[in-house]
MARMARRO-631756 format. One record per atom (N, C-alpha, C): residue in three letters; x, y, z. Coordinates in Angstrom, 3 decimals. Layout:
N
+------+----------+----------+----------+
: code :       c1 :       c2 :       c3 :
+------+----------+----------+----------+
:  ALA :        X :        Y :        Z :
...
+------+----------+----------+----------+
***
This chain:
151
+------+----------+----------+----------+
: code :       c1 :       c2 :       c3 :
+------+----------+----------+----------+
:  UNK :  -22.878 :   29.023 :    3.123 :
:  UNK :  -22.956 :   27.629 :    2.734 :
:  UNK :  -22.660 :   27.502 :    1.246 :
:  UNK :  -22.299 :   26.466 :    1.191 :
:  UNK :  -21.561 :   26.522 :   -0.740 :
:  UNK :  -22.730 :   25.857 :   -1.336 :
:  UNK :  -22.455 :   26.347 :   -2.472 :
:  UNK :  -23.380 :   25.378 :   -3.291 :
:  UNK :  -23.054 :   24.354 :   -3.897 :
:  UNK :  -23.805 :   23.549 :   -4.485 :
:  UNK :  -23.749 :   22.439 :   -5.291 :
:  UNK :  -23.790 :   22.266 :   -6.881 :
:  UNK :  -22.280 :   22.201 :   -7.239 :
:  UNK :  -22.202 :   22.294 :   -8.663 :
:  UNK :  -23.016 :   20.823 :   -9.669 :
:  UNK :  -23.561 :   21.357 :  -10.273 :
:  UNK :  -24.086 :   20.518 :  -11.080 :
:  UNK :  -23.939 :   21.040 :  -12.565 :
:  UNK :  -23.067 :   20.003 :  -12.857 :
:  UNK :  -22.311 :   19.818 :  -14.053 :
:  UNK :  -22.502 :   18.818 :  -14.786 :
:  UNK :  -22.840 :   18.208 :  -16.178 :
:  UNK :  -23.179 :   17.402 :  -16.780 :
:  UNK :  -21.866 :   17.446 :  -17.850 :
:  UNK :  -21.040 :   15.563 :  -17.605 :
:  UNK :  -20.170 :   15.602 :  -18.143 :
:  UNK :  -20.350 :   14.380 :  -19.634 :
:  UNK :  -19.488 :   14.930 :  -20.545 :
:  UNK :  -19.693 :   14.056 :  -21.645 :
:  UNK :  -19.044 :   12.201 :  -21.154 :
:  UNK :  -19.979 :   11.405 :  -21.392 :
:  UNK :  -19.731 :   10.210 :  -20.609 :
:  UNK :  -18.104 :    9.368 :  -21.079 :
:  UNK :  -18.256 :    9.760 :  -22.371 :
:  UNK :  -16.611 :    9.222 :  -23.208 :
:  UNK :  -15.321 :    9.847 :  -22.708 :
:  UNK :  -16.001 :   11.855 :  -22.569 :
:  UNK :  -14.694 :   11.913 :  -21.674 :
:  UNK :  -14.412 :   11.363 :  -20.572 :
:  UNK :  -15.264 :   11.084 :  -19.977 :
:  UNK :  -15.212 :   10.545 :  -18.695 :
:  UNK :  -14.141 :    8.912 :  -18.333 :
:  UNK :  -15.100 :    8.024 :  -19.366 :
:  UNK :  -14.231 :    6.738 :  -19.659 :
:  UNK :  -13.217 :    7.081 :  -19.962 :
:  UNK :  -12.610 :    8.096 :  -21.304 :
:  UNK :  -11.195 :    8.467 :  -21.759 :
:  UNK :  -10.240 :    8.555 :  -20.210 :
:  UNK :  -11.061 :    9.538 :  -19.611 :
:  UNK :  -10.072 :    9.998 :  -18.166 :
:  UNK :   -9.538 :    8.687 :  -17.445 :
:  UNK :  -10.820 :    8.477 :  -16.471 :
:  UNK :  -10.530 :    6.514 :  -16.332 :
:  UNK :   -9.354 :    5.425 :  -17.285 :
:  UNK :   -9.634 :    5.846 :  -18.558 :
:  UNK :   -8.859 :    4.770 :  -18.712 :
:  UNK :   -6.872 :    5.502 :  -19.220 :
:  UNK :   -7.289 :    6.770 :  -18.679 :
:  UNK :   -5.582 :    7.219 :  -18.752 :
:  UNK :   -4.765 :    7.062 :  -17.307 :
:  UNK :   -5.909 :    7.167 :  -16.375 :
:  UNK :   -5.348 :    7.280 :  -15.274 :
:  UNK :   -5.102 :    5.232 :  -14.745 :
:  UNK :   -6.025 :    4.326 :  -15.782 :
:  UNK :   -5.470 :    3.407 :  -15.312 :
:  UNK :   -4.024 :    3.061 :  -15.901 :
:  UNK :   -3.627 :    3.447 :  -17.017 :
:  UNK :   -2.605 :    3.204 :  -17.894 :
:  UNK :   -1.189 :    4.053 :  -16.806 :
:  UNK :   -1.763 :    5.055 :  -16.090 :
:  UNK :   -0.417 :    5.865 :  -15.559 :
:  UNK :   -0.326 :    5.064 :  -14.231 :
:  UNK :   -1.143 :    4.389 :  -13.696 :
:  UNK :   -1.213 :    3.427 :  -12.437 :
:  UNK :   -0.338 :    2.815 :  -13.093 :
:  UNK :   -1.021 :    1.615 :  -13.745 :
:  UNK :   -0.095 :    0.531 :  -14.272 :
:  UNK :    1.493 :    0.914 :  -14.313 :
:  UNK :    1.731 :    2.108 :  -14.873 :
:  UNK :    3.440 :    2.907 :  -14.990 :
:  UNK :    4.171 :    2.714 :  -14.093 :
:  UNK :    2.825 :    3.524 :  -12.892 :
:  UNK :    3.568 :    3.941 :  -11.469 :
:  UNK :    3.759 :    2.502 :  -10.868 :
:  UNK :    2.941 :    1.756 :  -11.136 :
:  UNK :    2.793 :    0.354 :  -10.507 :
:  UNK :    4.489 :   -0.508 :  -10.734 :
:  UNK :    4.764 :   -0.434 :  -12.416 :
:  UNK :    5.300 :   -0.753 :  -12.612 :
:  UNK :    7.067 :   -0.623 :  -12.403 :
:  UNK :    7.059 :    0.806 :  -12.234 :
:  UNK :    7.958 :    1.655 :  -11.883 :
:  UNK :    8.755 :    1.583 :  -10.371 :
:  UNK :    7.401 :    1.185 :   -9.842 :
:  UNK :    7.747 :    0.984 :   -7.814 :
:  UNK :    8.199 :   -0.669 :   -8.146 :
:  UNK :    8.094 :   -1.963 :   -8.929 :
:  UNK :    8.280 :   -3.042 :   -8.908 :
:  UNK :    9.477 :   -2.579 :   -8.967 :
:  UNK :    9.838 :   -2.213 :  -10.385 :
:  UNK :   11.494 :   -1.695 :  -10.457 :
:  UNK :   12.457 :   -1.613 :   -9.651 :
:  UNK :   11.965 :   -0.177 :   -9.328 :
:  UNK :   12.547 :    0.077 :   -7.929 :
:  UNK :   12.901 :   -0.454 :   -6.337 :
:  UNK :   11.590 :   -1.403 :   -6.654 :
:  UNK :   11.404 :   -3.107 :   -5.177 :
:  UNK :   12.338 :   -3.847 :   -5.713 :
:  UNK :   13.031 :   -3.899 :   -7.004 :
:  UNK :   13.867 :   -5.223 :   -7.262 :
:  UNK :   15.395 :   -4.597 :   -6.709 :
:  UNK :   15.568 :   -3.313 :   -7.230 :
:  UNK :   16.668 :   -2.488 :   -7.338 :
:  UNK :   16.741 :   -2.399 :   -5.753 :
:  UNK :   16.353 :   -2.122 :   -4.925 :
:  UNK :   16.464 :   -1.596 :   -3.719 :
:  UNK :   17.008 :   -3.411 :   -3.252 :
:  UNK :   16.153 :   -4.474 :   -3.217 :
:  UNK :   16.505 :   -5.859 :   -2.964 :
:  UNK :   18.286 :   -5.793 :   -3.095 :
:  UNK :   18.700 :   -5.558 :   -4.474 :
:  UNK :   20.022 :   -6.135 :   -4.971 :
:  UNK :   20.236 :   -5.001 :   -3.672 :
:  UNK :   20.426 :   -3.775 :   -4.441 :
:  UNK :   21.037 :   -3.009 :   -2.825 :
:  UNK :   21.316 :   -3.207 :   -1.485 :
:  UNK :   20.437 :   -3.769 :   -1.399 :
:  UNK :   20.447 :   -3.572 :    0.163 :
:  UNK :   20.969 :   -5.037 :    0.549 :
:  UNK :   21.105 :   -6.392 :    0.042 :
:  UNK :   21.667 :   -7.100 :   -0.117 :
:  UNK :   23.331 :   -7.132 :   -0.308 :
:  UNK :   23.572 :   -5.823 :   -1.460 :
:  UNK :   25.431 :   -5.857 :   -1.176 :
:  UNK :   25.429 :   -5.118 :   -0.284 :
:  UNK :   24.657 :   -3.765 :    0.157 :
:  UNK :   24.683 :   -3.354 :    1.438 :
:  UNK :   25.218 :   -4.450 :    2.814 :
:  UNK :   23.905 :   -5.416 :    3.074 :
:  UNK :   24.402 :   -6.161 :    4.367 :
:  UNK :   25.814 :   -6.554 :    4.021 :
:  UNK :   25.870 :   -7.501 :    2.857 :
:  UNK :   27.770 :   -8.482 :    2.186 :
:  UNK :   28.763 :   -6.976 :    2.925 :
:  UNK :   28.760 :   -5.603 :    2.558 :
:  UNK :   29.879 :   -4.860 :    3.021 :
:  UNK :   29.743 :   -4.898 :    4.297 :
:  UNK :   28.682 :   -4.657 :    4.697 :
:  UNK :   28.712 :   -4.607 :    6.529 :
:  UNK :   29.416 :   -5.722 :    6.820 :
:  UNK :   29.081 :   -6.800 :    6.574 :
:  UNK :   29.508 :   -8.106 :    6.736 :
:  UNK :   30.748 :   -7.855 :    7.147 :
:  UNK :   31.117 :   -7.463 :    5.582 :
:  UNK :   32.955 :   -7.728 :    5.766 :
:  UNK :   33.581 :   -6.273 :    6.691 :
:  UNK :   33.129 :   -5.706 :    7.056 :
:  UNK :   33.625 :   -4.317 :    7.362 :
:  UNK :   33.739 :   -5.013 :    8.761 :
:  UNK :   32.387 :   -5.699 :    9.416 :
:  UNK :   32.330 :   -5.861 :   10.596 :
:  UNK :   33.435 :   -7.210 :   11.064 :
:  UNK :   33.246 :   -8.354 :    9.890 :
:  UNK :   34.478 :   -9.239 :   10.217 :
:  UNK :   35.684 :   -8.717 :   10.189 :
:  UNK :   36.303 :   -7.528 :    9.592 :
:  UNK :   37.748 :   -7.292 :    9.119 :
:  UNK :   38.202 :   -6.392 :   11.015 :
:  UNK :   36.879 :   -5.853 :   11.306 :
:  UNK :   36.637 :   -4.684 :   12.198 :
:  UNK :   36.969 :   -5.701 :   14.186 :
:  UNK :   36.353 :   -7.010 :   13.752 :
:  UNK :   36.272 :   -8.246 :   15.031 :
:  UNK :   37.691 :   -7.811 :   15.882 :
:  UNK :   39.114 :   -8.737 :   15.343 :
:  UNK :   40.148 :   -8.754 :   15.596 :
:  UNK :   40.292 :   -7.428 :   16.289 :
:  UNK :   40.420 :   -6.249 :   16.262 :
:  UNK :   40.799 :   -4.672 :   16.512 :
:  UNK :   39.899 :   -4.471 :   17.866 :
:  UNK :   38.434 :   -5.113 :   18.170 :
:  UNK :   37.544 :   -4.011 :   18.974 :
:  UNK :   37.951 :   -4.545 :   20.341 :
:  UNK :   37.902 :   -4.524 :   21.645 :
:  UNK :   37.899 :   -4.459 :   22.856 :
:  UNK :   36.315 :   -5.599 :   22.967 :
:  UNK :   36.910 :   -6.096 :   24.072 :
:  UNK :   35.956 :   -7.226 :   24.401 :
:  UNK :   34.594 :   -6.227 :   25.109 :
:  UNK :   34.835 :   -4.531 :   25.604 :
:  UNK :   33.594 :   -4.482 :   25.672 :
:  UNK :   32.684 :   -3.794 :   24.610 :
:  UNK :   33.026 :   -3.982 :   23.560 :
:  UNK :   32.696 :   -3.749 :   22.191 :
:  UNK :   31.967 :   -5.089 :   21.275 :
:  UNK :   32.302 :   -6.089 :   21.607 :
:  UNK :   31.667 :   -7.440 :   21.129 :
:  UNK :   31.133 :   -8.187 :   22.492 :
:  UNK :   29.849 :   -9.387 :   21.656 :
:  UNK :   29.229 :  -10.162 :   22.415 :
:  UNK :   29.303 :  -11.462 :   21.576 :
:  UNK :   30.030 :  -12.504 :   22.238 :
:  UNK :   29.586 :  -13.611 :   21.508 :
:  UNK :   29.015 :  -14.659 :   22.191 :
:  UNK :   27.558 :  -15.233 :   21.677 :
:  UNK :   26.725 :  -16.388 :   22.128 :
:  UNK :   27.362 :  -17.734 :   21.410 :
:  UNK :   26.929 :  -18.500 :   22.039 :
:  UNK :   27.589 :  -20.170 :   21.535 :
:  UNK :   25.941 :  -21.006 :   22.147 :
:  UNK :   25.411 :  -21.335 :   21.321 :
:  UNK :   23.965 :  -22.200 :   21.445 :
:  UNK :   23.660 :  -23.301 :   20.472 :
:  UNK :   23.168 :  -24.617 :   20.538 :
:  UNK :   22.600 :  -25.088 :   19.778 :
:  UNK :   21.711 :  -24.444 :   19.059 :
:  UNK :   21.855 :  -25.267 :   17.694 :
:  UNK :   21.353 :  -25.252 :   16.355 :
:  UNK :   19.730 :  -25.957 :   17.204 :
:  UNK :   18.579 :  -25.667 :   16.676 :
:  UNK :   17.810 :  -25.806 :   17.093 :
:  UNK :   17.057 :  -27.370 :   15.958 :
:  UNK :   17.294 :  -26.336 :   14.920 :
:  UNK :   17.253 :  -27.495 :   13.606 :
:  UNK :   18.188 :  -28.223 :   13.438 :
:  UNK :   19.126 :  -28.731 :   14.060 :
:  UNK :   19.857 :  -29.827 :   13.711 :
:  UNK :   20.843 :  -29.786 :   14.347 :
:  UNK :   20.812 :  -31.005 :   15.003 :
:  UNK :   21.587 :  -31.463 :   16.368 :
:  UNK :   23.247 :  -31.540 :   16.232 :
:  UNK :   23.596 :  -31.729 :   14.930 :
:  UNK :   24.983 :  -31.552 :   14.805 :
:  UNK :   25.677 :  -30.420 :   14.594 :
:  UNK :   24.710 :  -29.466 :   14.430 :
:  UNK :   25.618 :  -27.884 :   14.500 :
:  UNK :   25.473 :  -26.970 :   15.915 :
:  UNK :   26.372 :  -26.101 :   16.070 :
:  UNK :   26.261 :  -25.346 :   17.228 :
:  UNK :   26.215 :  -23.677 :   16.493 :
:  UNK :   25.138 :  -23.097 :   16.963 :
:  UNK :   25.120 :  -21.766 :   16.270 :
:  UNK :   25.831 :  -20.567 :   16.894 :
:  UNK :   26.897 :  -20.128 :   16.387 :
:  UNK :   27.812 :  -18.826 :   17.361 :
:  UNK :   27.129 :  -17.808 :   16.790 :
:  UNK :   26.737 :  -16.563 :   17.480 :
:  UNK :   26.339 :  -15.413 :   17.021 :
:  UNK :   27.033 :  -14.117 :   17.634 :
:  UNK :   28.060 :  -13.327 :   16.784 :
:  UNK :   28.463 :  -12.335 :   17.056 :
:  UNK :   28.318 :  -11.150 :   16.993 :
:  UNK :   28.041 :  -10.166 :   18.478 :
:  UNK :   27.942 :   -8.655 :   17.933 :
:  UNK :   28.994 :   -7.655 :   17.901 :
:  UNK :   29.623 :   -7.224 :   17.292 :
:  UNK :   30.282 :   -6.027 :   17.130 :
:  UNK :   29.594 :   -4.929 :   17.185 :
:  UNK :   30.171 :   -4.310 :   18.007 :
:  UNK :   29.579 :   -2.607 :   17.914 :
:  UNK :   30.805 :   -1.917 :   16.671 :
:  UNK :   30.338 :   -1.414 :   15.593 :
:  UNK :   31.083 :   -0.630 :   14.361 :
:  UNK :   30.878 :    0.812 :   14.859 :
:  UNK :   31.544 :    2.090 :   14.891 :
:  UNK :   30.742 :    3.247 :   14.507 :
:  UNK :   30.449 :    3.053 :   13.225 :
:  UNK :   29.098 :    4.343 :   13.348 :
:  UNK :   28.521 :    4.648 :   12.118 :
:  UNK :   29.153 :    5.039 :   11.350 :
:  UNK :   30.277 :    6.187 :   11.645 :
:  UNK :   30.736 :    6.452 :   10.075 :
:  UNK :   31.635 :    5.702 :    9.428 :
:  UNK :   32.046 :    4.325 :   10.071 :
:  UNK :   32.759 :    3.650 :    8.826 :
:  UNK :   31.794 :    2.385 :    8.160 :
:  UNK :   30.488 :    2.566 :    7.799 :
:  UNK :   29.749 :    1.688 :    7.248 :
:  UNK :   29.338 :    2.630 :    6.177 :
:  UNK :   28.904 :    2.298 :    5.125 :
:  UNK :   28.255 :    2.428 :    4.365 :
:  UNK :   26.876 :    2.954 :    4.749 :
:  UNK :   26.239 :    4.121 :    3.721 :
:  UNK :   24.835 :    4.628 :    3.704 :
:  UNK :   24.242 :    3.021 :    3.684 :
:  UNK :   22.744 :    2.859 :    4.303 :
:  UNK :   21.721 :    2.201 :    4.146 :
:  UNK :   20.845 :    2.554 :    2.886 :
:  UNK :   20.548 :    1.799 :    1.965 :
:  UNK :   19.797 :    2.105 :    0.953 :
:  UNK :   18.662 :    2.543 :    1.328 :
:  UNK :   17.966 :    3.829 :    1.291 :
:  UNK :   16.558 :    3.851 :    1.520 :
:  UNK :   15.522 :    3.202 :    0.584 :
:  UNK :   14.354 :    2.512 :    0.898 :
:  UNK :   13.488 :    1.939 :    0.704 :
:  UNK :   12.525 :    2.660 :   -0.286 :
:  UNK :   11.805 :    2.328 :   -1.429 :
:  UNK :   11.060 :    3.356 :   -2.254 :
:  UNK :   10.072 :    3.262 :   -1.823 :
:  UNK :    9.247 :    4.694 :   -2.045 :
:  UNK :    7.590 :    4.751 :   -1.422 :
:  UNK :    6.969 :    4.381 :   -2.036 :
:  UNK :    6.119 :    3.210 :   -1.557 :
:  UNK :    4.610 :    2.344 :   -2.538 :
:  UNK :    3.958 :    3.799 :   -2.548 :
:  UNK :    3.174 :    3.845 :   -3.941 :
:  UNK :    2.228 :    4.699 :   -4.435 :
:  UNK :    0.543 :    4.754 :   -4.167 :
:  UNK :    0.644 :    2.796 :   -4.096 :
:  UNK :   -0.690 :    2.962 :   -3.727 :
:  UNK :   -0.476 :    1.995 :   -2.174 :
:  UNK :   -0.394 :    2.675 :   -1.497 :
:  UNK :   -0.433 :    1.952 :    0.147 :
:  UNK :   -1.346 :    2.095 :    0.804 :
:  UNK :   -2.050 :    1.010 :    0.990 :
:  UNK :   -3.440 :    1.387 :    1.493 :
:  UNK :   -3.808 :    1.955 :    2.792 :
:  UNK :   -4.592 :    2.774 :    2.473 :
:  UNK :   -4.597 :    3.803 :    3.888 :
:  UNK :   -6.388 :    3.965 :    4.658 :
:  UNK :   -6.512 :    4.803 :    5.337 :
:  UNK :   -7.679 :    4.696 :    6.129 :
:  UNK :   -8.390 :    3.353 :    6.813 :
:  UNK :   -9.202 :    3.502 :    7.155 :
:  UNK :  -10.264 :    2.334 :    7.632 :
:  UNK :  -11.580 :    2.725 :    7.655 :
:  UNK :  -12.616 :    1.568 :    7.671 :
:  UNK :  -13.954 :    1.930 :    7.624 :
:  UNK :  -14.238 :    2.383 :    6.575 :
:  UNK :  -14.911 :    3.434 :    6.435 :
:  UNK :  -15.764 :    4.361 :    5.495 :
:  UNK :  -14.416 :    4.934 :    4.501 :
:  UNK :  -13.641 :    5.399 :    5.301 :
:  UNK :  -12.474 :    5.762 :    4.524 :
:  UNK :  -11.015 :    5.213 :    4.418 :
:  UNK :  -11.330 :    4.073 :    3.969 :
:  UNK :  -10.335 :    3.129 :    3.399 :
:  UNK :  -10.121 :    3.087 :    2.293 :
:  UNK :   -8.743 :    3.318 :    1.742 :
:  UNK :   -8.397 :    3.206 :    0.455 :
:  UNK :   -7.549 :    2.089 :    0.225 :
:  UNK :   -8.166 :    1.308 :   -0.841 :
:  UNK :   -7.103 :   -0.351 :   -1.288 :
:  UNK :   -5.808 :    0.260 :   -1.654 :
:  UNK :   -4.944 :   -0.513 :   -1.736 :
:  UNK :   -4.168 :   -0.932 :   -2.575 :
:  UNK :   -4.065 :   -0.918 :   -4.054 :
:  UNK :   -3.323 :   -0.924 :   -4.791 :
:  UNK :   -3.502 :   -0.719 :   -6.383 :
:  UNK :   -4.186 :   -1.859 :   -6.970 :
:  UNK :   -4.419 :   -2.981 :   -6.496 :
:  UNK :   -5.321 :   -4.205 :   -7.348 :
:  UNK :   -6.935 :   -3.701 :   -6.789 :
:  UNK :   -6.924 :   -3.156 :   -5.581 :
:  UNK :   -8.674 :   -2.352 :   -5.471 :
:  UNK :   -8.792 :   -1.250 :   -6.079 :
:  UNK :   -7.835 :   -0.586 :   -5.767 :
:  UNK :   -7.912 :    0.460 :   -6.790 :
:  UNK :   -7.992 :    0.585 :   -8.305 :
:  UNK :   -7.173 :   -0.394 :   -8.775 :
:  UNK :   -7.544 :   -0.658 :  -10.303 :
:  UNK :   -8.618 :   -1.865 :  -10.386 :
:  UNK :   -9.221 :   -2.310 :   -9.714 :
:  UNK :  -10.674 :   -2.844 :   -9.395 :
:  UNK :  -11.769 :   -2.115 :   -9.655 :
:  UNK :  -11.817 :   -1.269 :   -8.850 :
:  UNK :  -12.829 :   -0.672 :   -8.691 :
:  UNK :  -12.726 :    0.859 :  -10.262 :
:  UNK :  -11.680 :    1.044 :  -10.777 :
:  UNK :  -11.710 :    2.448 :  -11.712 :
:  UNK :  -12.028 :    1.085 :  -12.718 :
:  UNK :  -11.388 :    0.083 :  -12.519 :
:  UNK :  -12.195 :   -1.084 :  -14.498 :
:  UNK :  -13.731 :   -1.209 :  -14.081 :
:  UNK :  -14.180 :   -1.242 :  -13.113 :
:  UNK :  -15.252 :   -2.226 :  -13.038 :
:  UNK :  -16.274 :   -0.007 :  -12.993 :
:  UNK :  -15.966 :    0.552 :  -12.887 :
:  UNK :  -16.587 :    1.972 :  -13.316 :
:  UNK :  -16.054 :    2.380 :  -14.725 :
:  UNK :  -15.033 :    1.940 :  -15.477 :
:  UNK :  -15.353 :    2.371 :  -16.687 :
:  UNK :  -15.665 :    1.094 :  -17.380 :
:  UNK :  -16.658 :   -0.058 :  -16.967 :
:  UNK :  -17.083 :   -1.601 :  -17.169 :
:  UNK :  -18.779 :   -0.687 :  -17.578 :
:  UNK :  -19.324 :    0.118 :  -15.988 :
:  UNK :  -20.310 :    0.450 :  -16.009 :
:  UNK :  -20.682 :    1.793 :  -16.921 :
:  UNK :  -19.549 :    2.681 :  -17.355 :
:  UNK :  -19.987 :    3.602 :  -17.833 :
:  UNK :  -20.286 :    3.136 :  -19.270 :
:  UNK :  -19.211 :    2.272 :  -19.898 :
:  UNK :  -19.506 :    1.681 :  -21.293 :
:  UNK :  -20.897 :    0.875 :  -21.516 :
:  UNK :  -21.413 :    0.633 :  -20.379 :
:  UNK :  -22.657 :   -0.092 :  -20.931 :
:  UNK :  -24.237 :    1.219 :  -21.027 :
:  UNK :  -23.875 :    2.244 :  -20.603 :
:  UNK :  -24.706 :    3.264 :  -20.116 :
:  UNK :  -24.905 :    4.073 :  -21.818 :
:  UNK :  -26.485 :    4.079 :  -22.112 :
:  UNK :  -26.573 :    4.550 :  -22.960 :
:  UNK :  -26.850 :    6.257 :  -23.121 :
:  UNK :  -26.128 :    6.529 :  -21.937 :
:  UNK :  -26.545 :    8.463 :  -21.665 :
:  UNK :  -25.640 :    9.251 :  -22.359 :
:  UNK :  -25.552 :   10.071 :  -22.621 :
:  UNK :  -24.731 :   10.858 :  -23.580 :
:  UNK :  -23.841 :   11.346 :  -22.664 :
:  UNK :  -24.392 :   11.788 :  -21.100 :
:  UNK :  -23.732 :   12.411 :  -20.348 :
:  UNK :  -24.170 :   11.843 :  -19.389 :
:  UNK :  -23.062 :   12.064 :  -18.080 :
:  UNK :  -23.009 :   11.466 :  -16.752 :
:  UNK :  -23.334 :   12.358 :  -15.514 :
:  UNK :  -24.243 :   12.052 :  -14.582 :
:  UNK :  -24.885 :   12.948 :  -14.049 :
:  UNK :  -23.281 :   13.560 :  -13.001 :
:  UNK :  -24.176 :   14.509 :  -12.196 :
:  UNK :  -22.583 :   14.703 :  -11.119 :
:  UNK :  -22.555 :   14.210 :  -10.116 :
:  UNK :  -23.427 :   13.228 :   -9.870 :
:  UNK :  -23.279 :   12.767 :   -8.505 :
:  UNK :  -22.572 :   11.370 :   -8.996 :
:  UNK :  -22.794 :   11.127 :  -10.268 :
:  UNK :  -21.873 :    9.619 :  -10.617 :
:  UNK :  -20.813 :   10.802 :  -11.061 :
:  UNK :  -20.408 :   11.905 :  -11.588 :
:  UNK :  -18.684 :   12.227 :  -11.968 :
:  UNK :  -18.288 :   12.620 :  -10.162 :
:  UNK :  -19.369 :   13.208 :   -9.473 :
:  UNK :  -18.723 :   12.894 :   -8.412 :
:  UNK :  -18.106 :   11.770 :   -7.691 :
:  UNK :  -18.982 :   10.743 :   -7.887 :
:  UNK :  -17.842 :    9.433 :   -7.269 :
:  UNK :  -16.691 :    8.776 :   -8.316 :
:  UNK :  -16.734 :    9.239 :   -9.337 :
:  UNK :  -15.749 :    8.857 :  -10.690 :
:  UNK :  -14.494 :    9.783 :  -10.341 :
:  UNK :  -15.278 :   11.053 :   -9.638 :
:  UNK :  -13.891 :   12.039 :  -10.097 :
:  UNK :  -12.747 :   11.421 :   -8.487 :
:  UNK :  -13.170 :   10.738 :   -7.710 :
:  UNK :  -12.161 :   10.386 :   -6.892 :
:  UNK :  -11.057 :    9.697 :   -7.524 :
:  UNK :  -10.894 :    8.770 :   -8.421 :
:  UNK :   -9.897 :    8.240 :   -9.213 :
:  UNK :   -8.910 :    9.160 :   -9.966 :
:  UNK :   -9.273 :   10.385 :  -10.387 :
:  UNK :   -8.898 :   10.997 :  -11.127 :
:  UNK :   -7.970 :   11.837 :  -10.776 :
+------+----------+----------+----------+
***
């Protein structure tokens, strides 16, 4: 059976840690927005080439290669909505932009649920909120134990 470390940590390092790891959130936070805008434009001229690959591609395919519907506009009685499918092969389209991985995606349930980055940076301000008001020199380990999950 293991034992139980009991370690007494200086309480400032402690806040110091907390408040680096909120500053590298914020980065990463900021970094995945980036990347959410960048991937948007992408994948946006992405569909525009399909577009045109697949209109230029219409004329050429065999009728059992396309499907075209003819239906009313549902929203508005003076249009009629045509919707066409072309079958393209794959290799004359363009790669699909892959999508960037959120950092903080919230995972588990119950007991072991982890927020999102606004709970997550919730909950590490509102623990280095509580450690700054604490007049102990040092922090026991059962509070750096629940501190050190952020870390």
């Amino acid at each position: 059976m293991a034992k139980a470390i009991n370690v007494k940590v200086a309480r400032t390092k402690v806040i110091k840690a907390l408040e680096v790891k909120v500053q590298e959130m914020q980065n990463a936070q900021m970094n995945y927005d980036l990347l959410v805008s960048k991937h948007e434009s992408d994948y946006s001229d992405w569909k525009n080439k399909v577009a045109q690959i697949a209109y230029a591609h219409l004329d050429s395919v065999k009728d059992k290669q396309k499907t075209i519907c003819v239906r009313n506009a549902w929203h508005n009685d003076d249009n009629i909505r045509v919707d066409v499918e072309v079958e393209i092969p794959k290799d004359k389209l363009p790669a699909e932009p892959e999508a960037p991985k959120n950092p903080f995606q919230s995972q588990g349930y119950g007991r072991n649920y982890i927020g999102g980055f606004e709970d997550r940076l919730a909950e590490i301000q509102n623990a280095i909120r509580v450690l700054s008001m604490s007049d102990e020199e040092v922090v026991s380990t059962s509070t750096y134990q629940s501190v050190s999950r952020y870390l």
